[in-house]
C-alpha positions as CSV (number, residue, x, y, z in Angstrom):
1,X,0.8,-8.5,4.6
2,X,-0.7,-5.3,2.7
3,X,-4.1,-4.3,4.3
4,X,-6.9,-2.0,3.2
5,X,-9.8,-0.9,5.3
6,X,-11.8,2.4,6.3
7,X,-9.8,4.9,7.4
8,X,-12.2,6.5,9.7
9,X,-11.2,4.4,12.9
10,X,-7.6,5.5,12.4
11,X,-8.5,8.9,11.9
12,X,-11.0,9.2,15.1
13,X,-8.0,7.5,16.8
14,X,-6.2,11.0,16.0
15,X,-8.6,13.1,16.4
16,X,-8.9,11.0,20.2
17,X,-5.6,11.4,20.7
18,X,-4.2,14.8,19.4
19,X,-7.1,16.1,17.8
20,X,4.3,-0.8,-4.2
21,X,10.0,-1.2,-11.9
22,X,10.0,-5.0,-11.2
23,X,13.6,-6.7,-11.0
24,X,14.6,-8.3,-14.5
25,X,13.3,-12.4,-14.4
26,X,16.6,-13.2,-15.8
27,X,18.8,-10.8,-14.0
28,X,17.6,-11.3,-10.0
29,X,19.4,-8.8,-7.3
30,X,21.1,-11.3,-4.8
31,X,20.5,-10.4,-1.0
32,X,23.4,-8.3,-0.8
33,X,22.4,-6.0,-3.9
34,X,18.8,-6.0,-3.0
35,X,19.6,-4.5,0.4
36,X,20.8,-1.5,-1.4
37,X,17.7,-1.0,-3.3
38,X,15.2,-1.1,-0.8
39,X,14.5,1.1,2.3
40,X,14.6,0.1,6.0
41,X,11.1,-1.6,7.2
42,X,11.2,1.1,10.2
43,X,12.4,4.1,8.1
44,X,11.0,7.5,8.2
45,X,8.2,7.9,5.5
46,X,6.9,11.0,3.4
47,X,3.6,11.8,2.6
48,X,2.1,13.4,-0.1
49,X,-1.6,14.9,0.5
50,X,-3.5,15.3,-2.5
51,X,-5.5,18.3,-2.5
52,X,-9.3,17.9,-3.4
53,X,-12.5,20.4,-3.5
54,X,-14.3,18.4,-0.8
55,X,-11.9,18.6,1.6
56,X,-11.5,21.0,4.4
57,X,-8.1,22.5,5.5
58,X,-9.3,20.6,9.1
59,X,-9.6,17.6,6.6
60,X,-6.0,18.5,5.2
61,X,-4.5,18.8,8.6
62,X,-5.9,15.2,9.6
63,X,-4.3,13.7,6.1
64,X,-1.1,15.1,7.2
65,X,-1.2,13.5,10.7
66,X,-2.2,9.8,9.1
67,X,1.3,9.9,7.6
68,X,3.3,8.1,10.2
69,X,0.9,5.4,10.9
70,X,0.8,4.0,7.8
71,X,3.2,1.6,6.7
72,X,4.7,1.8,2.8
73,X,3.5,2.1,-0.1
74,X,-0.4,3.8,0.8
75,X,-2.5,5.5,-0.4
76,X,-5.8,6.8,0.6
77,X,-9.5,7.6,-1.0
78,X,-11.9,9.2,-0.7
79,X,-15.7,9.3,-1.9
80,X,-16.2,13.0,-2.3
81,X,-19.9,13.2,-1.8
82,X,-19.3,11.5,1.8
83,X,-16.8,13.4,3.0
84,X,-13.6,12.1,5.0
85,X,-15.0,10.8,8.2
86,X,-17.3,8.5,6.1
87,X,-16.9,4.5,5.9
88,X,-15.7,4.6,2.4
89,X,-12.8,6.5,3.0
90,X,-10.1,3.6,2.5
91,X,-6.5,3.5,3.0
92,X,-4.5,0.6,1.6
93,X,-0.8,0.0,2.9
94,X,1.8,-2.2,3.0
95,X,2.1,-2.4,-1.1
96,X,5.3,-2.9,-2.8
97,X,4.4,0.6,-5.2
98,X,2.4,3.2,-5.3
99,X,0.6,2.4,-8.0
100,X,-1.1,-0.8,-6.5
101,X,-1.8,1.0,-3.4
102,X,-3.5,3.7,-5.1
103,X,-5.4,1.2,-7.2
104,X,-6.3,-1.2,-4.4
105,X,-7.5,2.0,-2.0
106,X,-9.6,3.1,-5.3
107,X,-11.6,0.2,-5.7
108,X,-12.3,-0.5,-1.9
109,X,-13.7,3.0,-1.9
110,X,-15.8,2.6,-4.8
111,X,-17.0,-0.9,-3.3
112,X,-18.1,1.1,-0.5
113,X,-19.5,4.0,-1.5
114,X,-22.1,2.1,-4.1
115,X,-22.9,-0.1,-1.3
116,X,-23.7,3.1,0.8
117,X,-25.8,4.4,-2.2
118,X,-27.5,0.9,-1.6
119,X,-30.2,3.1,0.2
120,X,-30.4,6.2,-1.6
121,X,-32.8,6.7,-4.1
122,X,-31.6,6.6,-7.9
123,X,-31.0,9.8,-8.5
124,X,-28.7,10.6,-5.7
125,X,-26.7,7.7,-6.5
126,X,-26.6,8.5,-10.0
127,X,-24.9,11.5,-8.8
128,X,-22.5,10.4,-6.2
129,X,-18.7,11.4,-7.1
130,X,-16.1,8.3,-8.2
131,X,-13.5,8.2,-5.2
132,X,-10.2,10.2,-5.4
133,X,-7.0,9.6,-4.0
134,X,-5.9,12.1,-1.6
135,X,-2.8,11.0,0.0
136,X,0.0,9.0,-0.9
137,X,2.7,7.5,1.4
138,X,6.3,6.2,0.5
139,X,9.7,5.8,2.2
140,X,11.7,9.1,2.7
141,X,14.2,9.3,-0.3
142,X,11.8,7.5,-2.5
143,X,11.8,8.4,-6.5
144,X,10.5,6.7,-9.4
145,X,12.2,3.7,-11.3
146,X,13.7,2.1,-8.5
147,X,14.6,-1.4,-9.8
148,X,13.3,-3.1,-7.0
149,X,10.7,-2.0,-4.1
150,X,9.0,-4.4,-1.4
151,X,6.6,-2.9,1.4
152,X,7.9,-2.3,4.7
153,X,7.1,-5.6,6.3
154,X,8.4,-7.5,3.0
155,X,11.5,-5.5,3.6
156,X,12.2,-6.5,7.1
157,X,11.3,-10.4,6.2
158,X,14.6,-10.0,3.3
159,X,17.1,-8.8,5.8
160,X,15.9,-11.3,8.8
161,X,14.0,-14.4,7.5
162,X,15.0,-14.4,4.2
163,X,18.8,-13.9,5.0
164,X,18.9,-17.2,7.9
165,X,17.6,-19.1,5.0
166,X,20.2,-21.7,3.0
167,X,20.9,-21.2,-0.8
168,X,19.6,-21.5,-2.7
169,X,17.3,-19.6,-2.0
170,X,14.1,-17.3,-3.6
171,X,12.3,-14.4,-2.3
172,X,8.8,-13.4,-4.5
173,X,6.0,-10.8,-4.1
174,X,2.7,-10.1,-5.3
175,X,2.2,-6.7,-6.7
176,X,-1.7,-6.5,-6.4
177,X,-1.6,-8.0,-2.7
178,X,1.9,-6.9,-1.2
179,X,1.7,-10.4,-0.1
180,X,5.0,-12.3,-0.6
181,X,6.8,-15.3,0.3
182,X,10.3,-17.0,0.3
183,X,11.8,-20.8,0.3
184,X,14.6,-22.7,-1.5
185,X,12.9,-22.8,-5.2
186,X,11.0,-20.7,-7.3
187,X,7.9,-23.1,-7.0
188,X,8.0,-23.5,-3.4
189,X,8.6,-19.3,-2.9
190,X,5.7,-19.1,-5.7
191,X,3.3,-21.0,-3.5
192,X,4.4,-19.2,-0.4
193,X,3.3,-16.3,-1.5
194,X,0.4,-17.8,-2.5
195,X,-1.3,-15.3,-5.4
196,X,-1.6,-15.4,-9.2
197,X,0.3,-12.4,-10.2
198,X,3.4,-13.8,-8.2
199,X,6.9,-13.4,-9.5
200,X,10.3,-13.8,-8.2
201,X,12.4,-11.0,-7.2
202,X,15.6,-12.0,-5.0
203,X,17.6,-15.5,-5.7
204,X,20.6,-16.3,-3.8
Protein backbone atom coordinates (compact mmCIF):
# COMPACT_ATOMS: atom_id res chain seq x y z
CA UNK A 1 0.00 0.00 0.00
CA UNK A 2 1.51 3.49 -1.23
CA UNK A 3 1.76 5.92 1.77
CA UNK A 4 2.38 9.67 2.01
CA UNK A 5 3.14 11.56 5.11
CA UNK A 6 5.69 14.32 6.48
CA UNK A 7 8.85 13.63 5.89
CA UNK A 8 10.32 15.34 8.87
CA UNK A 9 10.19 12.25 11.31
CA UNK A 10 12.13 10.14 8.73
CA UNK A 11 14.54 12.74 8.23
CA UNK A 12 15.21 13.59 12.19
CA UNK A 13 15.45 9.73 12.28
CA UNK A 14 18.70 10.33 10.06
CA UNK A 15 19.81 13.10 11.38
CA UNK A 16 19.47 10.74 14.96
CA UNK A 17 21.14 8.20 13.52
CA UNK A 18 24.03 9.36 11.20
CA UNK A 19 23.44 12.85 11.20
CA UNK A 20 4.40 4.67 -10.39
CA UNK A 21 2.94 3.24 -19.79
CA UNK A 22 -0.08 1.06 -18.60
CA UNK A 23 -0.20 -2.63 -20.08
CA UNK A 24 -2.56 -2.82 -23.22
CA UNK A 25 -6.44 -3.85 -21.82
CA UNK A 26 -6.49 -6.23 -24.62
CA UNK A 27 -3.07 -7.46 -24.70
CA UNK A 28 -2.30 -8.47 -20.66
CA UNK A 29 1.49 -9.66 -19.88
CA UNK A 30 0.91 -13.18 -18.28
CA UNK A 31 2.99 -13.86 -15.00
CA UNK A 32 5.82 -15.10 -16.69
CA UNK A 33 6.29 -11.91 -19.06
CA UNK A 34 5.38 -9.48 -16.41
CA UNK A 35 8.22 -10.78 -14.30
CA UNK A 36 10.57 -9.48 -16.92
CA UNK A 37 9.18 -6.07 -16.85
CA UNK A 38 9.12 -5.22 -13.46
CA UNK A 39 11.97 -4.84 -10.87
CA UNK A 40 12.69 -6.89 -7.67
CA UNK A 41 10.48 -5.52 -4.56
CA UNK A 42 13.98 -5.57 -2.53
CA UNK A 43 16.11 -4.08 -5.36
CA UNK A 44 18.56 -1.43 -5.13
CA UNK A 45 16.87 2.03 -5.95
CA UNK A 46 18.26 5.43 -7.44
CA UNK A 47 17.53 8.74 -6.41
CA UNK A 48 17.28 11.77 -8.15
CA UNK A 49 17.57 15.10 -5.88
CA UNK A 50 16.05 17.95 -7.43
CA UNK A 51 17.91 20.93 -6.75
CA UNK A 52 15.89 24.02 -5.41
CA UNK A 53 16.90 27.80 -4.19
CA UNK A 54 15.63 27.13 -0.67
CA UNK A 55 17.58 24.41 -0.01
CA UNK A 56 20.92 24.10 1.72
CA UNK A 57 23.76 21.83 0.54
CA UNK A 58 23.08 20.35 4.47
CA UNK A 59 19.54 20.08 3.09
CA UNK A 60 20.90 18.35 -0.21
CA UNK A 61 23.09 15.95 1.79
CA UNK A 62 19.86 14.89 3.91
CA UNK A 63 17.80 14.31 0.44
CA UNK A 64 20.47 12.12 -0.64
CA UNK A 65 20.54 9.98 2.59
CA UNK A 66 16.39 9.48 2.41
CA UNK A 67 17.03 7.48 -0.76
CA UNK A 68 17.21 4.01 0.59
CA UNK A 69 14.38 4.19 2.89
CA UNK A 70 11.96 4.91 0.63
CA UNK A 71 10.28 2.27 -1.25
CA UNK A 72 9.45 2.82 -5.23
CA UNK A 73 8.16 5.08 -7.02
CA UNK A 74 8.63 8.58 -4.51
CA UNK A 75 8.84 11.47 -4.60
CA UNK A 76 9.22 14.20 -2.17
CA UNK A 77 7.99 18.16 -1.62
CA UNK A 78 8.61 20.66 -0.38
CA UNK A 79 6.94 24.11 0.73
CA UNK A 80 9.77 26.50 0.04
CA UNK A 81 8.91 29.22 2.44
CA UNK A 82 9.11 26.46 5.32
CA UNK A 83 12.03 24.98 4.64
CA UNK A 84 12.78 21.11 4.76
CA UNK A 85 12.45 20.24 8.46
CA UNK A 86 8.89 21.63 8.31
CA UNK A 87 5.56 19.47 8.50
CA UNK A 88 4.66 19.98 4.99
CA UNK A 89 7.48 18.52 3.64
CA UNK A 90 5.75 15.23 2.24
CA UNK A 91 7.06 12.19 0.73
CA UNK A 92 4.74 9.80 -1.09
CA UNK A 93 6.06 6.12 -1.85
CA UNK A 94 5.12 2.96 -2.92
CA UNK A 95 3.40 4.27 -6.41
CA UNK A 96 3.46 2.30 -9.49
CA UNK A 97 5.23 5.69 -11.51
CA UNK A 98 6.65 8.54 -10.96
CA UNK A 99 4.29 10.66 -12.01
CA UNK A 100 1.54 9.73 -9.35
CA UNK A 101 4.12 9.94 -6.79
CA UNK A 102 5.12 13.27 -7.67
CA UNK A 103 1.53 14.32 -7.92
CA UNK A 104 0.27 12.66 -4.79
CA UNK A 105 3.53 14.23 -2.65
CA UNK A 106 2.49 17.74 -4.38
CA UNK A 107 -0.86 17.95 -3.23
CA UNK A 108 -0.20 16.64 0.42
CA UNK A 109 2.33 19.45 0.62
CA UNK A 110 0.06 21.99 -0.52
CA UNK A 111 -2.74 20.62 1.91
CA UNK A 112 -0.30 21.31 4.43
CA UNK A 113 1.31 24.24 3.91
CA UNK A 114 -2.20 26.35 3.52
CA UNK A 115 -3.27 24.70 6.61
CA UNK A 116 -0.03 26.07 8.29
CA UNK A 117 -0.79 29.57 6.74
CA UNK A 118 -4.10 28.89 8.65
CA UNK A 119 -2.44 31.28 11.29
CA UNK A 120 -0.62 33.71 9.34
CA UNK A 121 -2.00 36.79 8.52
CA UNK A 122 -3.18 37.40 4.75
CA UNK A 123 -0.50 38.79 3.44
CA UNK A 124 2.09 36.23 4.34
CA UNK A 125 0.00 33.62 3.05
CA UNK A 126 -0.68 35.31 -0.01
CA UNK A 127 2.98 35.09 -0.43
CA UNK A 128 3.89 31.57 0.64
CA UNK A 129 5.67 29.56 -2.34
CA UNK A 130 3.49 26.45 -4.13
CA UNK A 131 5.50 23.17 -3.02
CA UNK A 132 8.30 21.77 -5.28
CA UNK A 133 9.41 18.43 -5.83
CA UNK A 134 12.87 17.90 -4.80
CA UNK A 135 13.64 14.29 -4.97
CA UNK A 136 12.50 11.45 -6.95
CA UNK A 137 13.09 7.71 -6.26
CA UNK A 138 12.79 4.70 -8.74
CA UNK A 139 14.34 1.21 -9.13
CA UNK A 140 18.01 1.09 -10.28
CA UNK A 141 17.91 0.58 -14.17
CA UNK A 142 14.66 2.38 -14.39
CA UNK A 143 13.85 4.36 -17.86
CA UNK A 144 10.85 5.81 -19.27
CA UNK A 145 8.10 3.72 -21.26
CA UNK A 146 8.39 0.64 -19.48
CA UNK A 147 5.17 -1.29 -20.53
CA UNK A 148 4.42 -2.24 -17.18
CA UNK A 149 5.55 -0.86 -13.52
CA UNK A 150 3.95 -1.80 -10.06
CA UNK A 151 5.57 -0.39 -6.71
CA UNK A 152 7.77 -2.46 -4.80
CA UNK A 153 5.35 -4.14 -2.47
CA UNK A 154 2.85 -4.76 -5.59
CA UNK A 155 5.85 -6.32 -7.12
CA UNK A 156 6.67 -8.77 -4.39
CA UNK A 157 2.67 -9.63 -4.07
CA UNK A 158 3.01 -10.83 -8.25
CA UNK A 159 5.84 -13.23 -7.78
CA UNK A 160 4.51 -14.73 -4.20
CA UNK A 161 0.68 -14.25 -3.77
CA UNK A 162 -0.22 -13.72 -7.05
CA UNK A 163 1.73 -16.68 -8.53
CA UNK A 164 0.16 -19.58 -5.72
CA UNK A 165 -3.06 -18.35 -7.03
CA UNK A 166 -5.18 -20.85 -9.65
CA UNK A 167 -6.03 -19.61 -13.24
CA UNK A 168 -7.51 -17.97 -14.10
CA UNK A 169 -6.29 -15.54 -12.60
CA UNK A 170 -6.14 -11.33 -12.56
CA UNK A 171 -3.72 -9.00 -10.92
CA UNK A 172 -5.01 -4.90 -11.00
CA UNK A 173 -3.56 -1.65 -9.64
CA UNK A 174 -4.55 1.74 -8.93
CA UNK A 175 -2.38 4.38 -10.40
CA UNK A 176 -3.41 7.32 -8.04
CA UNK A 177 -3.26 5.01 -4.74
CA UNK A 178 -0.54 2.31 -5.62
CA UNK A 179 -3.14 0.27 -4.02
CA UNK A 180 -3.82 -3.05 -5.96
CA UNK A 181 -5.39 -6.32 -5.67
CA UNK A 182 -5.67 -9.79 -7.29
CA UNK A 183 -8.42 -12.81 -7.50
CA UNK A 184 -9.76 -15.23 -10.23
CA UNK A 185 -11.81 -12.47 -12.29
CA UNK A 186 -11.55 -9.13 -13.38
CA UNK A 187 -14.54 -8.06 -11.05
CA UNK A 188 -13.42 -9.78 -8.05
CA UNK A 189 -9.47 -8.32 -8.62
CA UNK A 190 -11.35 -4.82 -9.43
CA UNK A 191 -12.99 -4.90 -6.03
CA UNK A 192 -9.80 -6.09 -4.32
CA UNK A 193 -8.15 -3.38 -5.16
CA UNK A 194 -10.84 -1.41 -4.15
CA UNK A 195 -10.37 2.24 -6.00
CA UNK A 196 -12.12 3.92 -8.96
CA UNK A 197 -9.27 4.42 -11.31
CA UNK A 198 -8.66 0.53 -11.05
CA UNK A 199 -7.57 -1.39 -14.11
CA UNK A 200 -6.23 -4.75 -14.87
CA UNK A 201 -2.72 -5.34 -15.58
CA UNK A 202 -1.61 -9.24 -15.42
CA UNK A 203 -4.17 -12.22 -16.42
CA UNK A 204 -3.12 -15.68 -16.39
Amino acid sequence: MSHVLPIRRAVLGLIMLAIAAPALAQELPNLRQARRMIFAEQGAVQGEVIPHPSLSATDLAILEQLVPTQKYYAAVAIAPDLGLMSEATIAAANYHDEDNARAAALAACDAARLASAEDADADEAAASAECAIVLVIRPEGWEPGRALQLNSDASAALRSDYRRLGRPRVMTISDSTGNWGMAADDAAALAACGETDCRAVVRN
